[in-house]
C-alpha positions as CSV (number, residue, x, y, z in Angstrom):
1,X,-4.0,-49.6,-15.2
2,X,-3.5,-48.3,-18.6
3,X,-7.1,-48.0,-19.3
4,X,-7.4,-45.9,-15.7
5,X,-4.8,-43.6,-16.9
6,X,-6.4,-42.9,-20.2
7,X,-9.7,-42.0,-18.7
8,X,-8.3,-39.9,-16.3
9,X,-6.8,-38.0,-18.9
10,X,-9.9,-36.7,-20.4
11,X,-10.7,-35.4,-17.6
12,X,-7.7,-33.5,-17.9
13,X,-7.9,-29.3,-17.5
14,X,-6.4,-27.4,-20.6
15,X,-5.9,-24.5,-18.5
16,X,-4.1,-25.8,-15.4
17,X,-4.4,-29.7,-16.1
18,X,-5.7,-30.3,-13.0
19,X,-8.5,-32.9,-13.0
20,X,-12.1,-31.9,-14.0
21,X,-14.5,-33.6,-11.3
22,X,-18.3,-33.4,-10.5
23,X,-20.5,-31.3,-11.4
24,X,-18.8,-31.5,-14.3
25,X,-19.7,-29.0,-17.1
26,X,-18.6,-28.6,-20.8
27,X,-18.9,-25.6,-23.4
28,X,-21.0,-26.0,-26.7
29,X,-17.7,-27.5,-28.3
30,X,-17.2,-30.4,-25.7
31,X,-14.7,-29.6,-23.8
32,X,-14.0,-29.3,-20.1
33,X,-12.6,-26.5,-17.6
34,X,-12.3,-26.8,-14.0
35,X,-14.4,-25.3,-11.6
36,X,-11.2,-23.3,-10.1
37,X,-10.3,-22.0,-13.9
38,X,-14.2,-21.9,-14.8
39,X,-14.0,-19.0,-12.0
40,X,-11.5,-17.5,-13.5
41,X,-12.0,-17.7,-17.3
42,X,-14.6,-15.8,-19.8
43,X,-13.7,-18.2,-22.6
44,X,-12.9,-21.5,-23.4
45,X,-9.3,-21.8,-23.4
46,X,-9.5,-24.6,-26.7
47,X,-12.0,-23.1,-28.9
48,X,-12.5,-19.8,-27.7
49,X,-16.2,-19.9,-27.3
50,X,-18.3,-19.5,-24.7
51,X,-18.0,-21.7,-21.2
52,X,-21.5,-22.2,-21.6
53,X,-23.5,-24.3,-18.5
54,X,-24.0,-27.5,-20.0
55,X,-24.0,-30.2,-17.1
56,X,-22.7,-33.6,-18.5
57,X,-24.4,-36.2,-16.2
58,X,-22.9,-39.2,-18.3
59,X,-19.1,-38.1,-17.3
60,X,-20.3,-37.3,-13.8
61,X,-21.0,-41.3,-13.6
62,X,-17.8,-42.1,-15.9
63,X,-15.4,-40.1,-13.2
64,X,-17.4,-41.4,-10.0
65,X,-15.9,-45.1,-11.1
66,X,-12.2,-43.6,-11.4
67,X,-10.0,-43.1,-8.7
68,X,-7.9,-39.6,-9.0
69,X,-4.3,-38.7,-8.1
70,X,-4.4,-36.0,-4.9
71,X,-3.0,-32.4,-6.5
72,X,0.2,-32.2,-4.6
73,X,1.5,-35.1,-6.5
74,X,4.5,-33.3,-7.4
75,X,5.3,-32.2,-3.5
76,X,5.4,-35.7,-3.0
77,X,1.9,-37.6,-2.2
78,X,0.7,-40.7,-3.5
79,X,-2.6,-40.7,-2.6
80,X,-5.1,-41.9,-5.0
81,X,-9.2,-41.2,-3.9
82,X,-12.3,-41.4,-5.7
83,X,-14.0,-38.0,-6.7
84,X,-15.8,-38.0,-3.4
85,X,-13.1,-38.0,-1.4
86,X,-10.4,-35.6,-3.1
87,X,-11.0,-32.5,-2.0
88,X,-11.6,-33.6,1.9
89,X,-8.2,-35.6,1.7
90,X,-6.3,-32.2,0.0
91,X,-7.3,-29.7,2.8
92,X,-5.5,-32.0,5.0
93,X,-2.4,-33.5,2.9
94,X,0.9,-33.5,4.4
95,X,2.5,-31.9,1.4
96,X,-0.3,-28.9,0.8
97,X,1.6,-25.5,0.8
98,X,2.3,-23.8,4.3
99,X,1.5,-20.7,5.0
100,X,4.6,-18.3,6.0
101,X,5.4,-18.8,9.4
102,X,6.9,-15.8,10.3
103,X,4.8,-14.6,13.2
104,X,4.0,-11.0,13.5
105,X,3.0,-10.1,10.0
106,X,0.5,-10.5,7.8
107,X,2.7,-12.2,4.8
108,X,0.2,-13.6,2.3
109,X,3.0,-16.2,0.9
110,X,2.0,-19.8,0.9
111,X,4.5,-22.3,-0.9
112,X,6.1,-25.7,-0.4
113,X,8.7,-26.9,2.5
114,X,11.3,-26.8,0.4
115,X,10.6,-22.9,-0.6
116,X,10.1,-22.0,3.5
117,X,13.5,-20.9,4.5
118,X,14.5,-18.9,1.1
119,X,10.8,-16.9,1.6
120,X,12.2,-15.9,5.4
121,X,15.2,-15.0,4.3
122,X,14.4,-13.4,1.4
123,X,11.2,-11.5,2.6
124,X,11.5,-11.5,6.9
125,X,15.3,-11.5,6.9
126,X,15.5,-7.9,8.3
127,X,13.1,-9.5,11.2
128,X,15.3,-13.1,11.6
129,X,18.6,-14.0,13.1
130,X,19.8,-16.9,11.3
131,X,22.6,-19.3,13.2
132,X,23.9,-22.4,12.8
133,X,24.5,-25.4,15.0
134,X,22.3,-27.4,17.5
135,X,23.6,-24.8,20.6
136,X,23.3,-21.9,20.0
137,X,22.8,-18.7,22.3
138,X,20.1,-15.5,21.5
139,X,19.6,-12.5,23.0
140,X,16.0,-10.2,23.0
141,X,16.7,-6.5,23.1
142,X,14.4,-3.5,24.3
143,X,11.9,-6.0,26.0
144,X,10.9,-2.9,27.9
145,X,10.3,-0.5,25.1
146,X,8.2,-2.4,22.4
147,X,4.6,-2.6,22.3
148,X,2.4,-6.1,22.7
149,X,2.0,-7.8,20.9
150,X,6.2,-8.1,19.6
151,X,8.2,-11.3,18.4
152,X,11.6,-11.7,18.5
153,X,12.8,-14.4,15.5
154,X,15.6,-16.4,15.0
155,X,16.3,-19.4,12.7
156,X,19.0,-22.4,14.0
157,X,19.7,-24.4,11.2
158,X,21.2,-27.8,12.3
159,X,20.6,-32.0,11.6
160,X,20.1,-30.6,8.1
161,X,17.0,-28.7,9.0
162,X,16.0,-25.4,10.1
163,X,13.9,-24.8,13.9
164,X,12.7,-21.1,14.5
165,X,12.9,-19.8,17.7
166,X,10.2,-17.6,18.6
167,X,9.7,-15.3,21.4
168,X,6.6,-13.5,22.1
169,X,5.9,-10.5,24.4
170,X,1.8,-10.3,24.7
171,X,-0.2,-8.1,26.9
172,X,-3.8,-8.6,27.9
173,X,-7.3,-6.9,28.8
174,X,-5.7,-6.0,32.1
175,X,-2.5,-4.4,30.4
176,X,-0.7,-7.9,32.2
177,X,2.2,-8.7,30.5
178,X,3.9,-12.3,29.9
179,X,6.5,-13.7,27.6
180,X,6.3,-16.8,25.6
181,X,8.8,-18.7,24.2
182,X,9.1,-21.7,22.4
183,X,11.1,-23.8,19.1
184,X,9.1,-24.7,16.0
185,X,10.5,-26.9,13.1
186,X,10.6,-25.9,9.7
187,X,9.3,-29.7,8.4
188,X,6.4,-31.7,9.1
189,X,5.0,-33.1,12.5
190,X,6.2,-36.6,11.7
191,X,9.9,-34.7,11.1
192,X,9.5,-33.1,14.7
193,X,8.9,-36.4,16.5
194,X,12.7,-36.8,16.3
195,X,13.7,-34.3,18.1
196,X,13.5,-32.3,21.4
197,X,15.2,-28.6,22.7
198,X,16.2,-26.9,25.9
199,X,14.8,-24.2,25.8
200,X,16.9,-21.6,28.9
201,X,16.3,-18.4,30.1
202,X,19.3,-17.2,31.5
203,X,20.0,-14.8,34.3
204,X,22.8,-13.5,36.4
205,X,22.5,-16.1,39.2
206,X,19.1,-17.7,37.8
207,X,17.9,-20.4,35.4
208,X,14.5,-21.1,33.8
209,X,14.4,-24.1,31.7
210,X,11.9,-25.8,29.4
211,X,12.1,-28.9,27.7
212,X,9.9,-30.4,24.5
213,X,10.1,-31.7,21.3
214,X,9.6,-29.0,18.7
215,X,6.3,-27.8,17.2
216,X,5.9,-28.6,13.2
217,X,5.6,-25.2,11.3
218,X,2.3,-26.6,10.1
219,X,0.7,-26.0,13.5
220,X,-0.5,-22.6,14.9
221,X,1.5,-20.7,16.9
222,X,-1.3,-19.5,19.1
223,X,-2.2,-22.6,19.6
224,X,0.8,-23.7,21.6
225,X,1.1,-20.2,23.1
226,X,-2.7,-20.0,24.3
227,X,-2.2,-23.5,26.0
228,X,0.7,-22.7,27.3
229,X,2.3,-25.2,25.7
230,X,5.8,-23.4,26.1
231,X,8.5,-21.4,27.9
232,X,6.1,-19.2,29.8
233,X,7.1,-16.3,32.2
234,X,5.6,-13.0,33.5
235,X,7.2,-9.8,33.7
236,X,8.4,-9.6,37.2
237,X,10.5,-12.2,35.7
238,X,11.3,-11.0,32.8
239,X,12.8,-8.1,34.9
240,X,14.7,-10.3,37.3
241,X,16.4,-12.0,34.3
242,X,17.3,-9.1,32.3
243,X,20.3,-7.1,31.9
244,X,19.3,-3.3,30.8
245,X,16.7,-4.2,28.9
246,X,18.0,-7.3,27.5
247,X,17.0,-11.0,27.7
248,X,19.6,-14.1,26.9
249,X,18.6,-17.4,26.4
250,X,20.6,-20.3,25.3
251,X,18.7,-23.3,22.6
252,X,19.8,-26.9,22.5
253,X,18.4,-29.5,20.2
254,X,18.9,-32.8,20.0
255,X,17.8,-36.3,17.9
256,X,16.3,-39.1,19.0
């Protein structure tokens, strides 16, 4: 309602407009920062003086009775919660930023779907083969010669979205190595319910196949490759299938 809206706006951050919730606290002047900018600040950012530690129980009770918009807004939610329930409902929102997914660094980048591929390419592209269509056939050099753990990448852009192939060579306590391969989707879990991949390891006279509907980006890796959730094979067979070194396999995916 229009009254709703007007309230919410005083709770309205001048430093990030965010939405000031409880414990809410105000400097000698009156006016509010968020706890994430109150971190951050040494000043008030609308008169300049001190944040002071002023704890205003009356707008504690005057924001409990509102109902605030989640922060991803803009990425595309429409949730609305009380003050109670924000911050449990945003660690878990559908459009929250995702972390990078390229596996095998440590990339700090977080950002929105839409901002996923142009990070990989513009960031991992020296690690990730890009391709396009919904076959599309890969290859996995030097399996012999790089050390555990090692990822091979590659991205197959088709049905107007982008899947990452991922193979993984691990080794473990026992120095026992296995590879692990499977396709993840650049999109959200709901997105990968509509589709499923082939997944074939191909040899001279030999096949290994593996079928399954694609993992969102917004899940771990590890845990799909520590369940086993995916193309798995050790390295007796690995050797059986390769040619000098070199491992081929061949990607379908399809729509529901």
């Amino acid at each position: 309602t229009p009254s709703s809206s007007y309230l919410r706006s005083i709770f309205e951050c001048p430093a990030c407009s965010a939405h000031v919730l409880p414990p809410i606290f105000q400097c000698r002047g009156g006016h509010l920062v968020c706890i994430s900018c109150r971190q951050k600040l040494t000043s008030c950012p609308t008169c300049r003086g001190p944040l002071g530690s002023f704890h205003n129980l009356a707008l504690d009770r005057v924001a409990y009775s509102l109902s605030f918009p989640c922060k991803y807004t803009s990425a595309g939610c429409g949730t609305i919660l009380p003050p109670a329930e924000k911050a449990d409902h945003e660690e878990v929102c559908d459009f929250r930023p995702y972390p990078c997914p390229c596996p095998g660094v440590r990339c700090p980048w977080a950002g929105f779907l839409d901002a996923v591929m142009p990070h990989l390419m513009d960031r991992h592209g020296d690690r990730v083969m890009a391709l396009e269509g919904d076959n599309a056939t890969y290859f996995a050099m030097n399996i012999n010669s790089v050390r555990c753990p090692f990822e091979w990448v590659m991205i197959q852009s088709c049905f107007g979205l982008h899947f990452m192939v991922v193979l993984q060579k691990q080794e473990n306590d026992d120095g026992e190595q296995r590879f692990c391969a499977m396709v993840r989707l650049l999109g959200t879990p709901q997105q990968a319910k509509n589709f499923t991949y082939q997944l074939e390891l191909i040899g001279d006279q030999q096949r290994l196949t593996w079928e399954a509907p694609p993992r969102s980006i917004r899940e771990r890796i590890e845990t799909a490759m520590m369940s086993s959730d995916c193309l798995v094979f050790d390295n007796k067979t690995a050797q059986l299938f390769a040619d000098n070194g070199e491992l081929t396999f061949s990607v379908t995916i399809a729509e529901y």
